[in-house]
C-alpha positions as CSV (number, residue, x, y, z in Angstrom):
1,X,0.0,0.0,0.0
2,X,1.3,3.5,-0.8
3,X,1.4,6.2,2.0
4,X,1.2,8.6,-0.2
5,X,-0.4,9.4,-4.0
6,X,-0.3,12.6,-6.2
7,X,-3.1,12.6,-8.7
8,X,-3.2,14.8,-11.9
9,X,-6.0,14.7,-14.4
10,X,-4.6,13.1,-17.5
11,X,-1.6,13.1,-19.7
12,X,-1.0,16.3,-22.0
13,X,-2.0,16.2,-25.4
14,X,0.2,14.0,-27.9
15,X,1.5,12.2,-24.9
16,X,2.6,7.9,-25.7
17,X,0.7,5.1,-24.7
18,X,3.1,4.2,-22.2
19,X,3.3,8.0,-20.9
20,X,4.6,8.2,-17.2
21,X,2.7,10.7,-15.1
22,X,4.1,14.1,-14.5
23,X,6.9,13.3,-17.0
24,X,6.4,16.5,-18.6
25,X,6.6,20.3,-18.0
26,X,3.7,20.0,-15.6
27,X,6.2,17.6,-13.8
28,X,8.9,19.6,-14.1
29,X,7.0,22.8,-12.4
30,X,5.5,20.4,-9.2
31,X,8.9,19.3,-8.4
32,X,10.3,23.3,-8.2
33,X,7.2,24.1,-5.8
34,X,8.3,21.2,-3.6
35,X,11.6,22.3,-3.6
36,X,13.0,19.3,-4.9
37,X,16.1,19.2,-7.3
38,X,14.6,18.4,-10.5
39,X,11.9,16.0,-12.7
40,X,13.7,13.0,-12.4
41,X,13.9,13.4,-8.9
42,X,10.1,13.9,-8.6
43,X,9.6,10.8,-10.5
44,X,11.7,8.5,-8.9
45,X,10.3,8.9,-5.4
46,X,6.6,10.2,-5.3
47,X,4.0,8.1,-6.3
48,X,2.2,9.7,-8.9
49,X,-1.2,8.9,-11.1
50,X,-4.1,9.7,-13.4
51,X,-7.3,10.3,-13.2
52,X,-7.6,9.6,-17.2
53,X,-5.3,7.2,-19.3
54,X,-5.6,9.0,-22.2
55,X,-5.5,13.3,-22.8
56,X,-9.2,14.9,-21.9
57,X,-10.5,18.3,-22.9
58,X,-7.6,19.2,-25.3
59,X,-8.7,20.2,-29.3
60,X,-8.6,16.2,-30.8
61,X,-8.9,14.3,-27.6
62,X,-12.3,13.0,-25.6
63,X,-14.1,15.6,-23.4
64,X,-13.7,15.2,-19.9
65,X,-15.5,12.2,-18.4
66,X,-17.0,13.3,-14.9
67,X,-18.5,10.3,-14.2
68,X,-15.4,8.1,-15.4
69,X,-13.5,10.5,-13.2
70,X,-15.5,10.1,-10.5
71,X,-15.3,6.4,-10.2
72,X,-11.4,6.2,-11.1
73,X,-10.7,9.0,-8.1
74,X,-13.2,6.3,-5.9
75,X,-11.3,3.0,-6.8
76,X,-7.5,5.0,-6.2
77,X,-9.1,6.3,-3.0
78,X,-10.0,2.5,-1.2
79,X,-7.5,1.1,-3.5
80,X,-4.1,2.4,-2.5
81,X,-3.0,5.5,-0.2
82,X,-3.4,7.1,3.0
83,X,-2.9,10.2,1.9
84,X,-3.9,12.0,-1.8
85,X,-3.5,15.5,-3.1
86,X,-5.6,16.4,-5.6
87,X,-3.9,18.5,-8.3
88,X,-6.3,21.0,-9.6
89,X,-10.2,21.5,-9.2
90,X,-11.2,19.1,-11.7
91,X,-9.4,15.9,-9.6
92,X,-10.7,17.3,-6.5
93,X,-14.2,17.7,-7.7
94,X,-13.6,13.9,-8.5
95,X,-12.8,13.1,-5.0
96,X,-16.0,15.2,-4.0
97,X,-13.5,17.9,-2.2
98,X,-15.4,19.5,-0.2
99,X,-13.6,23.0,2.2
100,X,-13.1,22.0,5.2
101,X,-15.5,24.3,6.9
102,X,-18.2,25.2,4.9
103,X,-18.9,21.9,2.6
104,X,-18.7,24.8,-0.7
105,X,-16.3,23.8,-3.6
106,X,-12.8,25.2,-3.0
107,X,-11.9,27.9,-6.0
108,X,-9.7,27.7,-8.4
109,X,-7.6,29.9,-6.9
110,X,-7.6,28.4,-3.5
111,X,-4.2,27.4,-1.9
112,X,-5.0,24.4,-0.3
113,X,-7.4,22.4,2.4
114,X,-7.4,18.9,3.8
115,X,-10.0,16.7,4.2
116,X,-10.2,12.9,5.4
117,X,-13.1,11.3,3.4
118,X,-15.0,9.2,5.3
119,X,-12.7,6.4,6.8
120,X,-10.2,7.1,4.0
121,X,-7.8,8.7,3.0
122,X,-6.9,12.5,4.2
123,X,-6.9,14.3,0.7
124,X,-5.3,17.5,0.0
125,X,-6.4,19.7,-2.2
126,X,-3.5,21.7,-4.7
127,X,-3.6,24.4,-7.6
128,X,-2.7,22.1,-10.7
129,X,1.0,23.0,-11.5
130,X,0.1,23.0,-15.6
131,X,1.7,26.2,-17.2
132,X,-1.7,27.3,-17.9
133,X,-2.3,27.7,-13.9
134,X,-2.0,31.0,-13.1
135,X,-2.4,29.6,-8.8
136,X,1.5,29.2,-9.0
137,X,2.7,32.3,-10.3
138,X,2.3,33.3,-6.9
139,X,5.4,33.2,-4.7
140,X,3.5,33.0,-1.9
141,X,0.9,30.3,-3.3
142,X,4.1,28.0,-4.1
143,X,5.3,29.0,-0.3
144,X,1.7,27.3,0.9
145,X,1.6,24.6,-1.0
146,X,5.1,23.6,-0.6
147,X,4.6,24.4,3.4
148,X,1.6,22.5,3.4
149,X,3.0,19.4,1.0
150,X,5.9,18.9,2.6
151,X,5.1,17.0,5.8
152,X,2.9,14.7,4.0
153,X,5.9,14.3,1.1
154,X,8.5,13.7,4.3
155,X,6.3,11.1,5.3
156,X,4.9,9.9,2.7
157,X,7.7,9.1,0.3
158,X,10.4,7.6,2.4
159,X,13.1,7.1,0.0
160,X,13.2,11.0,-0.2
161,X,16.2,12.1,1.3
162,X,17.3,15.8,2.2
163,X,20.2,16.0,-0.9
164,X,16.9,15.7,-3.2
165,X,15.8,19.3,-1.7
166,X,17.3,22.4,-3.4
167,X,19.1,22.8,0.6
168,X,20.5,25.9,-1.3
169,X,17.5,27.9,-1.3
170,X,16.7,29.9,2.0
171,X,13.0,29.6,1.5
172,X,13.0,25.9,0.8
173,X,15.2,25.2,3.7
174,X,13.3,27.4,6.0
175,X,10.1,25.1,4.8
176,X,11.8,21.7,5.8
């Protein structure tokens, strides 16, 4: 069983069969708001999926699937981790992510809550790190989500180690 599971919404468009998750610029801008060296890094050590297995709601592809989504968020939920983050309002409104105060949708623009559904898993909720985001622009977003992400990353992804942390930035080591 995993501890913990990052979940993005699909592979972009043009993307292989055999496309790994995150392997792309989307990847590559998740890992900097952690504070971890690079991609690869990312990759290697956090467990990562899809909601879809193919590219949804790009020009050529399938439209987005909320019921499909809705039942593949339910099986990775009861299937696998302790702990989820949602990437982006679409995955979270897959999970049924709720605020954790007032039951309303979170907005797009939202930093982050956590919620433990039912029995489950405790699910976080994070702006999706595609370049079309705007959420992570934000210095101060990245500073809350990284903040917020890495205790559960810490514990979470074991084989994680502090030399795959850029240790040479004063706001990432201040985080850890």
């Amino acid at each position: 069983m995993t501890a913990l599971l990052f979940i993005g919404e699909s592979p972009p468009a043009g993307s292989p069969p055999d496309f790994r998750p995150f392997d792309c610029a989307s990847g590559t801008r998740l890992a900097a708001v952690l504070g971890l060296i690079d991609r690869a890094t990312l990759l290697e050590h956090v467990p990562m999926r899809n909601l879809f297995a193919s590219p949804m709601g790009v020009p050529g592809a399938p439209r987005r699937d909320a019921e499909y989504a809705a039942k593949s968020a339910h099986n990775l939920m009861w299937d696998e981790p302790h702990a989820i983050v949602a990437l982006g309002r679409r995955v979270a409104d897959a999970f049924d992510l709720p605020t954790a105060c007032s039951g309303a949708r979170v907005p797009v623009p939202a930093i982050l809550t956590q919620w433990r559904h039912n029995l489950g898993p405790i699910i976080t909720y994070a702006p999706l790190p595609a370049e079309s985001s705007l959420a992570l622009n934000n210095p101060a977003t990245c500073a809350a989500v990284r903040r917020t992400l890495l205790p559960e990353l810490v514990l979470g992804c074991p084989s994680l180690r502090p030399w795959h942390f850029r240790l040479d930035d004063p706001a990432i080591l201040a985080d850890l």
